[in-house]
C-alpha positions in Angstrom: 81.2 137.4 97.6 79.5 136.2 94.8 83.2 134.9 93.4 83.2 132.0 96.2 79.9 131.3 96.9 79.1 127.7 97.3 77.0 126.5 93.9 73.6 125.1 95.1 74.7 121.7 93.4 76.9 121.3 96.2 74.7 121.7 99.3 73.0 118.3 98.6 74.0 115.1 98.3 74.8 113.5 94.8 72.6 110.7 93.3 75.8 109.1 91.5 75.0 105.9 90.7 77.3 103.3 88.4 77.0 100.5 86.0 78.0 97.3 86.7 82.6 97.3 87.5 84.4 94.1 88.5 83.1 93.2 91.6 80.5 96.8 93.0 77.6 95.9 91.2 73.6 96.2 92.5 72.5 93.4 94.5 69.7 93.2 92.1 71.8 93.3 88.8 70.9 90.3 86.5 74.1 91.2 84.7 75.9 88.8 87.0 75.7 86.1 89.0 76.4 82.7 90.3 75.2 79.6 88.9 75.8 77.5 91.8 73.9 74.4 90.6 75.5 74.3 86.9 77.1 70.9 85.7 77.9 72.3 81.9 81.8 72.8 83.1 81.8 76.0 83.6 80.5 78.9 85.6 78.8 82.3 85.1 80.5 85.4 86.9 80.7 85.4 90.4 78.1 86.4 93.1 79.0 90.1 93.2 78.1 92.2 96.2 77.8 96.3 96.5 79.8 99.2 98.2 79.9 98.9 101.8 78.3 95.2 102.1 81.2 92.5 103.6 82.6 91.0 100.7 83.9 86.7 100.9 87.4 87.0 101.9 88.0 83.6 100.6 86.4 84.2 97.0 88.3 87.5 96.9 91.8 87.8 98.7 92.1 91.3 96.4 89.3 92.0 94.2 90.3 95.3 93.1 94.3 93.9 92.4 95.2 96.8 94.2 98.8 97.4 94.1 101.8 100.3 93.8 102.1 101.8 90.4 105.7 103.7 90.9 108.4 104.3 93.2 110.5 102.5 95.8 107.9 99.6 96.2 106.3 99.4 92.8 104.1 96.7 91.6 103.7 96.0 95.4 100.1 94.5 95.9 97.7 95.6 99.0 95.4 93.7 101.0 91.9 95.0 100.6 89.1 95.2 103.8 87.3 93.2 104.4 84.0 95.5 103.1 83.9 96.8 99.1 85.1 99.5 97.9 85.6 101.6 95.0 89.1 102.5 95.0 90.5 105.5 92.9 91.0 103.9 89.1 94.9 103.0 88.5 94.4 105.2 85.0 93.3 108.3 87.2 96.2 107.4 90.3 99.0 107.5 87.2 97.2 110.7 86.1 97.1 112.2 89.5 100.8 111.1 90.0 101.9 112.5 87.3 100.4 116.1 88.1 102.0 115.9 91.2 105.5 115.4 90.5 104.9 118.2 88.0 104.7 120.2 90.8 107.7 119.3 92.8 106.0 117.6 95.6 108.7 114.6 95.5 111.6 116.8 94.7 114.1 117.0 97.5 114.5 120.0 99.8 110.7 120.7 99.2 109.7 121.9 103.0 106.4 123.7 103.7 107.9 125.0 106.9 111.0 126.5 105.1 114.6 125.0 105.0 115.5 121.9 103.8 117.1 118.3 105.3 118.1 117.6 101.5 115.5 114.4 101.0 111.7 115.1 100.4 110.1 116.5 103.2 106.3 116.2 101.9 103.8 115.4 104.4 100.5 114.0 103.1 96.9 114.1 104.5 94.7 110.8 102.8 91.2 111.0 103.6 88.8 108.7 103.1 91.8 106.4 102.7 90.2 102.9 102.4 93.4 100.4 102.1 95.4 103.4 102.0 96.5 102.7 97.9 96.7 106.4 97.7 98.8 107.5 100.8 101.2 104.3 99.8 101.9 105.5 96.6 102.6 108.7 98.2 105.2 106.8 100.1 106.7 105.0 97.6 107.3 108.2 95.2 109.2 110.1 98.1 106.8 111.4 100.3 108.2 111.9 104.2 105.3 111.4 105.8 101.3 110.2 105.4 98.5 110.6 107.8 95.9 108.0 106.6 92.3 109.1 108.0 89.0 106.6 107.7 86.0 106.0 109.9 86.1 102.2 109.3 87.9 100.1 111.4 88.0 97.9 108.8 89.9 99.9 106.7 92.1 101.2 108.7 93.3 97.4 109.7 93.9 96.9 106.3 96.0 100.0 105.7 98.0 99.5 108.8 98.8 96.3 107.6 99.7 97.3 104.1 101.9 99.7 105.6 103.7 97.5 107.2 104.0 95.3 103.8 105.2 98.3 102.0 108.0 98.9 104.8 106.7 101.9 105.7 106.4 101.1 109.5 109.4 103.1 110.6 110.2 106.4 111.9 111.3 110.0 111.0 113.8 112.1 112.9 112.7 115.2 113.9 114.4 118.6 114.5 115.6 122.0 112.8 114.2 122.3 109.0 112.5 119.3 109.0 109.2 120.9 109.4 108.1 118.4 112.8 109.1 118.4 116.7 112.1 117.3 118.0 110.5 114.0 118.9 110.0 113.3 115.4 107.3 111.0 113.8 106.0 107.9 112.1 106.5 107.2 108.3 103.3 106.6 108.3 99.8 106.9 110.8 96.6 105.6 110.5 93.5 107.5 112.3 90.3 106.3 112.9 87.7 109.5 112.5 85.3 111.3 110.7 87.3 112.9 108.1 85.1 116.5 109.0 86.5 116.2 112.5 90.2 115.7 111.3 90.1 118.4 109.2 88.2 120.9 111.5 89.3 119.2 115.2 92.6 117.4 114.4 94.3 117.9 117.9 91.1 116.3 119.3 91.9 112.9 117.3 95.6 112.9 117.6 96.8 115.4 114.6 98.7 117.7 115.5 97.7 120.3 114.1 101.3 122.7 114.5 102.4 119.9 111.5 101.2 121.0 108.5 100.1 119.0 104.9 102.3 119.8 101.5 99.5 117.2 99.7 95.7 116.7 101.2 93.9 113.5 98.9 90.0 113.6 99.3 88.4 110.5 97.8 85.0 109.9 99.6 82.3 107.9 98.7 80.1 110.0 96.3 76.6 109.6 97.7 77.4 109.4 101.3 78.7 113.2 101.9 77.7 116.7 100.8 80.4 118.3 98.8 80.1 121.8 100.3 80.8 120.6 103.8 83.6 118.8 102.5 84.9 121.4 100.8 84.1 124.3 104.0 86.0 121.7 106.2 89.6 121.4 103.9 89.7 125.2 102.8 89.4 126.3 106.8 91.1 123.6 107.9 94.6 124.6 110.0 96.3 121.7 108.2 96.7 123.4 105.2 98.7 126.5 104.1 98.6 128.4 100.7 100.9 126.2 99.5 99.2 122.7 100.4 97.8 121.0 97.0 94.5 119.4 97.3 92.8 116.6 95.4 89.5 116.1 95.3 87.7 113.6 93.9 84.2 113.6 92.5 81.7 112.0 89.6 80.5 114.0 87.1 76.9 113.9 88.3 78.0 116.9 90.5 79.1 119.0 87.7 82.1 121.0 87.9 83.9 122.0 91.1 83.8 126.3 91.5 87.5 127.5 90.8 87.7 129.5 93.9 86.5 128.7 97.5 86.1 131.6 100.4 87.8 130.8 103.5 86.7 132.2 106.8 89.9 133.8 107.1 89.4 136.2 104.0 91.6 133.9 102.1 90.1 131.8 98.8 91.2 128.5 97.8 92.2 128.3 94.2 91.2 125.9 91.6 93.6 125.3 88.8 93.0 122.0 87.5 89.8 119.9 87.0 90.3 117.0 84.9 87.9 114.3 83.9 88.3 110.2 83.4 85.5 108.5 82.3 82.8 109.2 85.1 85.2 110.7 87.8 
């Protein structure tokens, strides 16, 4: 079907490269750096380091002042890992925020499953979580439950300790209309994975895949996947229903997402926002 074909523009990966931001620059930028030897009384901007290299935990306790924007634990901050990261923009998170409470996913009695316990019952899938900023917020709007997935052990240190700074280390009752088992579940769970495999093998990393996402977040890190794999494994993904809402996040070097995605299932997997911010 020519309708949900997969644009060529998505079957490679993206050469999405960015200027020099706080503290993900080049190594080889001579935009910044350290003048470690100066005696004038001052200093030139710190040594910066790229995505993915180890960053000095003692120069930078939080270098991307990550914290809570709304809800029950705003203006919370969050550790970082110990590796760089680009973490979603706070303008684009209010943004994204925004949208969603426009469409009812913190409103109470909202229940993919049917019914209603009478609090929000959303259940949220962050991939590519990183410190877990975007799953938290989740939290502290209403959501009932995040899964936080991320192939870095790093990372997923770091969220599970920011959960447990946010208070969101306890435990949901399960039962009739709540949407989960009778056993229940945590607030909040970190997996350690390949995003492709919890979307497409979930029960094989501890998902269970019977408990399905109001709310899936997609933030990778633009050059290191192809888009149209990403976007194969979400829209077959058991996971989801045809009401989940998913976010993806992408630069603008990719061009424009297509508004409708075949699904193996005959279904198509509808596109009815794309918004831009600066380069994302």
């Amino acid at each position: 079907n020519p309708l949900t074909e997969m644009p060529a523009n998505l079957k490679r990966q993206v050469n999405a490269k960015r200027p020099t931001l706080g503290h993900v620059v080049p190594k080889n930028s001579r935009t910044r750096h350290l003048n470690e030897d100066s005696s004038s009384g001052g200093s030139n901007s710190a040594a910066l380091r790229p995505q993915g290299v180890n960053r000095d935990t003692e120069r930078y306790n939080n270098p991307s002042n990550l914290r809570i924007l709304g809800g029950s634990v705003r203006g919370r901050k969050l550790e970082s890992p110990t590796v760089y990261l680009r973490p979603m923009m706070g303008k684009v998170k209010e943004a994204v925020y925004s949208t969603f409470t426009s469409f009812g996913l913190y409103e109470n009695n909202q229940n993919i499953g049917g019914g209603g316990t009478g609090t929000c019952s959303t259940r949220h899938l962050d991939i590519f979580s990183g410190s877990g900023s975007v799953g938290l917020e989740s939290l502290s709007r209403g959501a009932r439950h995040c899964t936080f997935v991320d192939m870095s052990n790093d990372c997923c240190g770091a969220c599970e300790r920011n959960i447990v700074r946010c208070g969101f280390d306890g435990w949901n009752e399960g039962g009739i209309g709540t949407g989960i088992g009778e056993g229940g579940e945590p607030i909040a769970k970190v997996v350690c994975t390949d995003a492709f495999r919890a979307l497409r093998q979930p029960e094989t990393v501890g998902i269970d895949p019977s408990c399905k996402y109001d709310l899936v977040t997609l933030c990778p890190p633009y050059e290191e996947i192809v888009y149209a794999d990403l976007l194969d494994a979400v829209a077959n993904s058991e996971l989801v229903t045809e009401d989940t809402v998913i976010l993806i996040e992408y630069p603008v070097e990719l061009g424009c997402l297509p508004h409708a995605i075949g699904r193996e299932d005959g279904g198509v997997l509808i596109g009815i926002r794309n918004r831009k911010y600066g380069r994302t």
